[in-house]
MIDOSE-1310 file (N, C-alpha, C; in nm, 2 decimals, decimal comma, always signed):
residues 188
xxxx	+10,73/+15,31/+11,19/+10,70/+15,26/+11,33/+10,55/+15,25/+11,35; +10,51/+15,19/+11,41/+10,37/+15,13/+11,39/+10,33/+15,21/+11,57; +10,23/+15,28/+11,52/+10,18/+15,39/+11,64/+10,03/+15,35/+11,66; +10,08/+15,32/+11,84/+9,92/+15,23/+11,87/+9,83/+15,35/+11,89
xxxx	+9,71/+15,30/+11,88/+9,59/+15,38/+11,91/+9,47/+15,26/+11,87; +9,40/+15,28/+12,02/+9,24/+15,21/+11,98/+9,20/+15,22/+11,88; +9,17/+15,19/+11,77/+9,06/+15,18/+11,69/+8,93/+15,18/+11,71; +8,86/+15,10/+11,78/+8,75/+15,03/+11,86/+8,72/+15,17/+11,98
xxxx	+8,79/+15,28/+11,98/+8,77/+15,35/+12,12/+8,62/+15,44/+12,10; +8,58/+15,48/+11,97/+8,47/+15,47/+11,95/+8,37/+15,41/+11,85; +8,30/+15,31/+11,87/+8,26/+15,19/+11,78/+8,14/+15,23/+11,73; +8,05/+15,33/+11,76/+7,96/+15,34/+11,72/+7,93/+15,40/+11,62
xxxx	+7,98/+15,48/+11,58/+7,98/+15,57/+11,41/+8,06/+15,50/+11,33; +8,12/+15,36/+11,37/+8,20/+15,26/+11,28/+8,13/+15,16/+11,26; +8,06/+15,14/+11,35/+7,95/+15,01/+11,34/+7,80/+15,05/+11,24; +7,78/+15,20/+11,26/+7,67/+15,24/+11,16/+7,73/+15,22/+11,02
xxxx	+7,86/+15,29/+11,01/+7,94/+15,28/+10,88/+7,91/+15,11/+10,79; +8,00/+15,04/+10,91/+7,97/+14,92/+10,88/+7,83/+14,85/+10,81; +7,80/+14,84/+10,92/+7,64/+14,85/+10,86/+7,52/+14,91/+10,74; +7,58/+15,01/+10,69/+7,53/+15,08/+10,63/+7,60/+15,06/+10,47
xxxx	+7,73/+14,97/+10,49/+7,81/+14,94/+10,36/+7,77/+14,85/+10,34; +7,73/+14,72/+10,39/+7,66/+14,60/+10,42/+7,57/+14,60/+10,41; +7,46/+14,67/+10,39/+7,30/+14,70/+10,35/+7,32/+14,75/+10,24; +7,45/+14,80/+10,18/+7,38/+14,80/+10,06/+7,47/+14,76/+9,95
xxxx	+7,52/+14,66/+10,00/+7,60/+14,53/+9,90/+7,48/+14,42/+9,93; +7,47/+14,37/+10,02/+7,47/+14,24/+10,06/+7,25/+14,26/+10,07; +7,25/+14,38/+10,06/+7,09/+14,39/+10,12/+7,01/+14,48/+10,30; +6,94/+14,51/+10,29/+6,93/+14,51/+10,44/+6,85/+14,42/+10,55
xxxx	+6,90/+14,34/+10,64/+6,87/+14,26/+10,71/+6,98/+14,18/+10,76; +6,92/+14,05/+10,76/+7,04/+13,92/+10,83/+7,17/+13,93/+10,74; +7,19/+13,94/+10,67/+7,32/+13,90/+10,56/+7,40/+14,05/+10,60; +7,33/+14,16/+10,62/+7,43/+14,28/+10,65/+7,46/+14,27/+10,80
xxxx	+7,37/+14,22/+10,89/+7,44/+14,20/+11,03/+7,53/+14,14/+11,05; +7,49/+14,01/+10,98/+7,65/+13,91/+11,05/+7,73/+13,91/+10,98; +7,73/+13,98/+10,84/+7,87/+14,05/+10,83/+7,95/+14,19/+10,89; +7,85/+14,30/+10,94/+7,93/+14,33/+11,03/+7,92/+14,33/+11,19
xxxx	+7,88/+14,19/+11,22/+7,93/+14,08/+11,30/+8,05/+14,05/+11,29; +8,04/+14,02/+11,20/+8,18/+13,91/+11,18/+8,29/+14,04/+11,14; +8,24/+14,13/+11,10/+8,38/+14,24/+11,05/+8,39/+14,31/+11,21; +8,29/+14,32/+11,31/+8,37/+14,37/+11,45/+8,44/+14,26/+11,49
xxxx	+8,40/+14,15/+11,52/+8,46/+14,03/+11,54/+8,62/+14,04/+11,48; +8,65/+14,07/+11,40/+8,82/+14,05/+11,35/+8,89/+14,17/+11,33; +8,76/+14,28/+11,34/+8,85/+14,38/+11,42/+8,88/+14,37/+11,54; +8,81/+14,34/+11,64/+8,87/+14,29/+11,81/+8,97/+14,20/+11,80
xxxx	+8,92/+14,11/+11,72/+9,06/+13,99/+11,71/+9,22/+14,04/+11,69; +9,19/+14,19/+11,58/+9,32/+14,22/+11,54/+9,37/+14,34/+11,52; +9,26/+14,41/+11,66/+9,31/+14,55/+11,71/+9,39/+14,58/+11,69; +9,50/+14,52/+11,75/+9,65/+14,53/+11,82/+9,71/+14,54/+11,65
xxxx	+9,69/+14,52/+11,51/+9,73/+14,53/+11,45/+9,70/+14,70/+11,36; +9,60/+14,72/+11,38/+9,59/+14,86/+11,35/+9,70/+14,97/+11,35; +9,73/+15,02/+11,22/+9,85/+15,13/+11,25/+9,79/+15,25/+11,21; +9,79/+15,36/+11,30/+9,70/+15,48/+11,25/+9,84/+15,55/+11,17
xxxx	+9,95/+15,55/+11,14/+10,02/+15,59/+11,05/+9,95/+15,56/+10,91; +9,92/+15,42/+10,90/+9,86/+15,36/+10,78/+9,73/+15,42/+10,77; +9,64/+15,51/+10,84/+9,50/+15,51/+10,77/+9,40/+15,54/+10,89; +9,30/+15,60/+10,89/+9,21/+15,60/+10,98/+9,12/+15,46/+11,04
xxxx	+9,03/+15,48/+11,17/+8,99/+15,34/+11,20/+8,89/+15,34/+11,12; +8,81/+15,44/+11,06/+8,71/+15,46/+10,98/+8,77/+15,32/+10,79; +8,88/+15,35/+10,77/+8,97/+15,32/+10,68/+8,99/+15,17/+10,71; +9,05/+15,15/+10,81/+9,03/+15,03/+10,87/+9,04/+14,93/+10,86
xxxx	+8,88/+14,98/+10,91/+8,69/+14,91/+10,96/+8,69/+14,87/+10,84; +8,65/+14,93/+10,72/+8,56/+14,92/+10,59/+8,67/+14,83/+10,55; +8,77/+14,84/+10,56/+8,86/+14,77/+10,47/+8,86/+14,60/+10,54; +8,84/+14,62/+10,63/+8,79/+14,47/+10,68/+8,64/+14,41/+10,65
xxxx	+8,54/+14,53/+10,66/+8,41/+14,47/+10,58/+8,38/+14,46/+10,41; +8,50/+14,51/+10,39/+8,52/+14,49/+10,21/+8,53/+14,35/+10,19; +8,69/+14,30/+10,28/+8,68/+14,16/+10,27/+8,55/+14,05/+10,33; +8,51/+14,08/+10,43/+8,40/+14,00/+10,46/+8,27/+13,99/+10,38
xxxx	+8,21/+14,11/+10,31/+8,12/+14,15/+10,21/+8,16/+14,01/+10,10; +8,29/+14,04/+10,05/+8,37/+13,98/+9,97/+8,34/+13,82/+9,95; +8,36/+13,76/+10,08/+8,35/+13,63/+10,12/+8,21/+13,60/+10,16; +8,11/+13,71/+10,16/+7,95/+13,69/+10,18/+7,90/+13,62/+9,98
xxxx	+7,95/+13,72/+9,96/+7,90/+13,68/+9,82/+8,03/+13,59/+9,73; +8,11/+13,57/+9,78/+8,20/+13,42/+9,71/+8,09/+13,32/+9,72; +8,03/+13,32/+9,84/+7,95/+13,22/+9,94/+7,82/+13,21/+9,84; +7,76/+13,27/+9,81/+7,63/+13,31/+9,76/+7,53/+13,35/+9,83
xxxx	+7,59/+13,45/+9,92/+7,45/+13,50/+10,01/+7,43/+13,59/+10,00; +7,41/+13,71/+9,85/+7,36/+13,81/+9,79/+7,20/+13,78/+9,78; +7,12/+13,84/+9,82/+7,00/+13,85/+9,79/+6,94/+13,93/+9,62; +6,86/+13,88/+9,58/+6,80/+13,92/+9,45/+6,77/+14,07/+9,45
xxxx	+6,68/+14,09/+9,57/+6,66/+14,23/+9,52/+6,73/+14,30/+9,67; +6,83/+14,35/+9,63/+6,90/+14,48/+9,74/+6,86/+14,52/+9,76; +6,77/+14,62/+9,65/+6,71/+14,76/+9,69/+6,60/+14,72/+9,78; +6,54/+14,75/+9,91/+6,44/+14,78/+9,95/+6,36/+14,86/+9,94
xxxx	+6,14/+14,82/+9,92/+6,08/+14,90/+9,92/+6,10/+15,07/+10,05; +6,18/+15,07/+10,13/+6,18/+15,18/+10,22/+6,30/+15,24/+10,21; +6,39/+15,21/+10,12/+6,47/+15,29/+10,05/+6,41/+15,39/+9,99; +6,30/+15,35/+9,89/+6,29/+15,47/+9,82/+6,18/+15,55/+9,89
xxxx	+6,19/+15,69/+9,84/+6,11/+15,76/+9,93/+6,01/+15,83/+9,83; +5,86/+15,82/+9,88/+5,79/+15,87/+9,79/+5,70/+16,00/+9,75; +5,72/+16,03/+9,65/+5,69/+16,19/+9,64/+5,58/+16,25/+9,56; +5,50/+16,34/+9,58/+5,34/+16,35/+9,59/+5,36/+16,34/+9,42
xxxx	+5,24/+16,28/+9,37/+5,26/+16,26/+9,22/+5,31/+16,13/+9,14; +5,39/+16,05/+9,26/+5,46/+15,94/+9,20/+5,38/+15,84/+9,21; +5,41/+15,77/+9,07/+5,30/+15,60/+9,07/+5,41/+15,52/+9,11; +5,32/+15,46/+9,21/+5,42/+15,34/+9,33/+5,45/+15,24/+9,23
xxxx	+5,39/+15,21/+9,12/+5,43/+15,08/+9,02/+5,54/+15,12/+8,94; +5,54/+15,27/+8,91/+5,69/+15,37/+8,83/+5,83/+15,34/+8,91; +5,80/+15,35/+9,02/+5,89/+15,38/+9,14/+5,97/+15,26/+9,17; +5,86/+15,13/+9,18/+5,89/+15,01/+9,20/+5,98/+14,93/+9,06
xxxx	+5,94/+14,99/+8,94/+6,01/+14,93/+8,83/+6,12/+15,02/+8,81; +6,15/+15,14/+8,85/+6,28/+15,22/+8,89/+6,35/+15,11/+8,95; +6,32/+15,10/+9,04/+6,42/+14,99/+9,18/+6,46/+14,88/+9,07; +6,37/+14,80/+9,00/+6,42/+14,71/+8,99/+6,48/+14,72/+8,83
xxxx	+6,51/+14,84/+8,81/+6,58/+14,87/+8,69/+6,75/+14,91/+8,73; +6,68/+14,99/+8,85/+6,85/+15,02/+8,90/+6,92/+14,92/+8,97; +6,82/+14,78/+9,02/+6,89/+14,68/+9,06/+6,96/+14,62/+8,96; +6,90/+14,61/+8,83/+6,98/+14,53/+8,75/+7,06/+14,55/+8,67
xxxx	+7,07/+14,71/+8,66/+7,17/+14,84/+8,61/+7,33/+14,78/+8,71; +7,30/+14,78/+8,84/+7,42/+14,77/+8,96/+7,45/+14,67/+8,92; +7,41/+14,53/+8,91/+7,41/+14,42/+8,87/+7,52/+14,36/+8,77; +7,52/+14,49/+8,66/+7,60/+14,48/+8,57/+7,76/+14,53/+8,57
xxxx	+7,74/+14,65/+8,64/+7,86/+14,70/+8,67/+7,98/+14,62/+8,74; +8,07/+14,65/+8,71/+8,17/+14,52/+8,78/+8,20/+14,53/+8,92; +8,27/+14,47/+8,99/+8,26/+14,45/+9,08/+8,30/+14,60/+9,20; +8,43/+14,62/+9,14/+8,50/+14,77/+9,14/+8,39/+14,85/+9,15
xxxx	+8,30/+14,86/+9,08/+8,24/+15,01/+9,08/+8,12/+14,98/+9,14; +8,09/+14,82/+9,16/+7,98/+14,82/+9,24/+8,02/+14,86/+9,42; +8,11/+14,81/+9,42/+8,25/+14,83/+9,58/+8,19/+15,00/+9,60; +8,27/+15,06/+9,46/+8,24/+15,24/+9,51/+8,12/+15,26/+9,55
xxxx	+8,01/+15,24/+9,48/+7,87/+15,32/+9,51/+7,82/+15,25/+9,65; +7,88/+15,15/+9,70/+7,82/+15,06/+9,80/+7,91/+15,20/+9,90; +8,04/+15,23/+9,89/+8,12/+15,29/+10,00/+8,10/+15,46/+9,97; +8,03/+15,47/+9,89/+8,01/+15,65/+9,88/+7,85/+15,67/+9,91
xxxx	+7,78/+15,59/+9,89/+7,67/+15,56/+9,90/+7,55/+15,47/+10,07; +7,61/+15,34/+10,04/+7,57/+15,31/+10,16/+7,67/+15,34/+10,30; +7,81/+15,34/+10,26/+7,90/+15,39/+10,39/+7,90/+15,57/+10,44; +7,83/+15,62/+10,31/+7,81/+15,76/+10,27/+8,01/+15,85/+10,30
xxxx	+8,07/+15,77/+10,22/+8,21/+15,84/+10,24/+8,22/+15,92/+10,13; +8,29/+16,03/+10,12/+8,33/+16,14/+10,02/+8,46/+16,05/+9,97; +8,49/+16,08/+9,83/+8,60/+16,03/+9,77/+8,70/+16,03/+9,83; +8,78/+16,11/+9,91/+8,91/+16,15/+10,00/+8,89/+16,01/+10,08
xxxx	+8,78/+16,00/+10,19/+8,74/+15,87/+10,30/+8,77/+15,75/+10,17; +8,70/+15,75/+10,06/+8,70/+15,62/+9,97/+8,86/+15,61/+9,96; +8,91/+15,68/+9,92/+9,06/+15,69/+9,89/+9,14/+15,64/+9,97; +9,13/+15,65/+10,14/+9,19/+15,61/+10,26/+9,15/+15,38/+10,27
xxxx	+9,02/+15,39/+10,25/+8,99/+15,27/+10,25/+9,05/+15,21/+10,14; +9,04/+15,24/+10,01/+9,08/+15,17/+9,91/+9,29/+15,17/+9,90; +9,35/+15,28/+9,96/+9,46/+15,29/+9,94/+9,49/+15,36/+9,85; +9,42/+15,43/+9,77/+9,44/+15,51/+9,66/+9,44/+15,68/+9,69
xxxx	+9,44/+15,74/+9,57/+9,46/+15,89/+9,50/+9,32/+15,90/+9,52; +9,29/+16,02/+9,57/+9,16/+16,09/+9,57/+9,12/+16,11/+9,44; +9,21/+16,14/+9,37/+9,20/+16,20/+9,18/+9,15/+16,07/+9,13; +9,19/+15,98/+9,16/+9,18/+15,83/+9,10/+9,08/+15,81/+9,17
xxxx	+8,99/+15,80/+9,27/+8,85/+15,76/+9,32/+8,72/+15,87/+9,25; +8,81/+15,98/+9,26/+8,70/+16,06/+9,19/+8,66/+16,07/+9,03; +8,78/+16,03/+8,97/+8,76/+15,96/+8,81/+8,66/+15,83/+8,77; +8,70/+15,74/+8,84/+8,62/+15,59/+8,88/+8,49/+15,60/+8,92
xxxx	+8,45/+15,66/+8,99/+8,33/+15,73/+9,06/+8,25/+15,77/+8,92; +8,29/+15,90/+8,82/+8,26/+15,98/+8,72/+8,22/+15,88/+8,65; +8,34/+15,77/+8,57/+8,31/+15,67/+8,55/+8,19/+15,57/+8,54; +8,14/+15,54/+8,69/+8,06/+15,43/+8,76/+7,97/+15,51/+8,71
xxxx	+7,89/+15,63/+8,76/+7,77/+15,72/+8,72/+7,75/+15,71/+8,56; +7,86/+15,74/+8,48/+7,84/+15,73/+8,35/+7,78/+15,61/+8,25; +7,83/+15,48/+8,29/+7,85/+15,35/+8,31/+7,66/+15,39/+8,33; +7,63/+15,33/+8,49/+7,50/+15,34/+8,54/+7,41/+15,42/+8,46
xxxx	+7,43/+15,51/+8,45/+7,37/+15,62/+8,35/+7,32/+15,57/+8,20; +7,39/+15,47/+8,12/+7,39/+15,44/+8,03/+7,33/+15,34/+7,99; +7,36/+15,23/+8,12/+7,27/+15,09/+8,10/+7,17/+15,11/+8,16; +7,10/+15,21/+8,25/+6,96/+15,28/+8,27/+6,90/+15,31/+8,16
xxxx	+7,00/+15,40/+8,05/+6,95/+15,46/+7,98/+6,85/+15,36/+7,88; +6,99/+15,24/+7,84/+6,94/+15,14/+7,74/+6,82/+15,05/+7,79; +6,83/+15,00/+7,91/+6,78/+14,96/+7,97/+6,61/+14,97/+7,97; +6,58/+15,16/+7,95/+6,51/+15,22/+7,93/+6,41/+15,22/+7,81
xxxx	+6,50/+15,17/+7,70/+6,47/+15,21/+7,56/+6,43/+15,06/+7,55; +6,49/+14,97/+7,58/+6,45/+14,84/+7,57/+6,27/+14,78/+7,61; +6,31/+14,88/+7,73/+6,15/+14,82/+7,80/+6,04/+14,87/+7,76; +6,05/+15,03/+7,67/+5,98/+15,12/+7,61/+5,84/+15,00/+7,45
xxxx	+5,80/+15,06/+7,42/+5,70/+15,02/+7,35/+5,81/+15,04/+7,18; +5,77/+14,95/+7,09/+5,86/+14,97/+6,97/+5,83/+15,09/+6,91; +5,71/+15,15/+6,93/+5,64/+15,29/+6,84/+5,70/+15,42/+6,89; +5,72/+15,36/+7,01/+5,78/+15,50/+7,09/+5,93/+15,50/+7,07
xxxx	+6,01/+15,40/+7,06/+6,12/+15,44/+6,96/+6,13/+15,54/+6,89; +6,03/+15,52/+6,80/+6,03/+15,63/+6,68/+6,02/+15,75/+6,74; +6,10/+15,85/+6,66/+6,05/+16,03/+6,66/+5,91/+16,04/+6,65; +5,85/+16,09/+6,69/+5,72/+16,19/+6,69/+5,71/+16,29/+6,57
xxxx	+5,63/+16,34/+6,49/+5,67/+16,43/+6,40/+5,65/+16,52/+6,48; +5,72/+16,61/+6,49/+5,71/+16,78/+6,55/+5,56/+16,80/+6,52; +5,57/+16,92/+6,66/+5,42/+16,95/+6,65/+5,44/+17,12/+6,70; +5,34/+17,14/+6,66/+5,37/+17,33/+6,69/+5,31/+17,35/+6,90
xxxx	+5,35/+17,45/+6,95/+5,33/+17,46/+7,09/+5,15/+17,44/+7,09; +5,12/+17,36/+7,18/+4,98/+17,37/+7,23/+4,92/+17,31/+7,14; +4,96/+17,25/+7,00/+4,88/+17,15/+6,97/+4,88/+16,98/+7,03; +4,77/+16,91/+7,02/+4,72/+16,80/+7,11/+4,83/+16,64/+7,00
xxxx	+4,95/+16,61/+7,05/+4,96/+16,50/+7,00/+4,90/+16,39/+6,94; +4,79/+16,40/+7,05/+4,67/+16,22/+7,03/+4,63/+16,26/+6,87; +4,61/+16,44/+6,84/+4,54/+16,47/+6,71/+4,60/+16,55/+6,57; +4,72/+16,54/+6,63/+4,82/+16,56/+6,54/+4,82/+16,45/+6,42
């Protein structure tokens, strides 16, 4: 039996959600607004279809800006670089050119991953949901979001890693010959 209840009754910790899933698929700016533009838009349109038996509005929501996200980039309106410089945050010590080639290492790390696992880190990440919440939106097993998750990091983890080795100098490939504590490498 399909049990009404608002959805929309409070829109504001759904519309940051939104937003915040959308900023970090699609980018932050115009491309994440009018998609969740357009994802409150067809939620109003199809309130009345909401079954809170089926799922929370939190559950929803996202599951309507999955599909819109979806049809943003069918379209081709992904932007190159996602990550924004004010995303990252900077910390005493750090060289802003290190930091900057981070971003665009982990842009192109996300890049790779498939669609699925780019979906999770967008919804654990920019929607900031815990696996249980991902599980509700996706229709799945918590056990199964939290494997896929393990997964995605692994995955990410690895084409950073290569990714790393790639960009490194050919010499530094090589081992180093061991050196005893407190002796100077340059004179080794």
């Amino acid at each position: 039996m399909l049990r009404r209840q608002d959805p929309l009754a409070s829109p504001e910790p759904l519309i940051r959600r939104v937003y915040s899933y959308a900023a970090y698929r699609l980018g932050d700016g115009p491309d994440a607004e009018d998609a969740t533009s357009e994802t409150l838009e067809r939620a109003l349109r199809y309130r009345s279809s909401y079954d809170a038996d089926a799922g929370t509005p939190q559950a929803w929501i996202l599951g309507i800006a999955r599909r819109i996200v979806g049809e943003h980039e069918a379209r081709g309106r992904v932007p190159s670089d996602v990550l924004d410089d004010e995303t990252a945050e900077a910390t005493p010590g750090d060289d802003p050119s290190d930091r900057a080639l981070d971003r665009f290492a982990l842009r192109d790390a996300l890049q790779l991953l498939s669609q699925d696992e780019r979906d999770l880190f967008a919804l654990r990440y920019g929607a900031d949901l815990t696996a249980r919440e991902i599980a509700r939106v996706l229709g799945s097993r918590t056990n199964t979001v939290e494997v896929a998750l393990h997964r995605a990091h692994a995955r990410l983890r690895d084409l950073l890693d290569t990714g790393r080795a790639e960009s490194r100098p050919a010499q530094t490939l090589v081992s180093a010959p061991a050196t005893r504590r407190g002796d100077d490498p340059a004179t080794a």
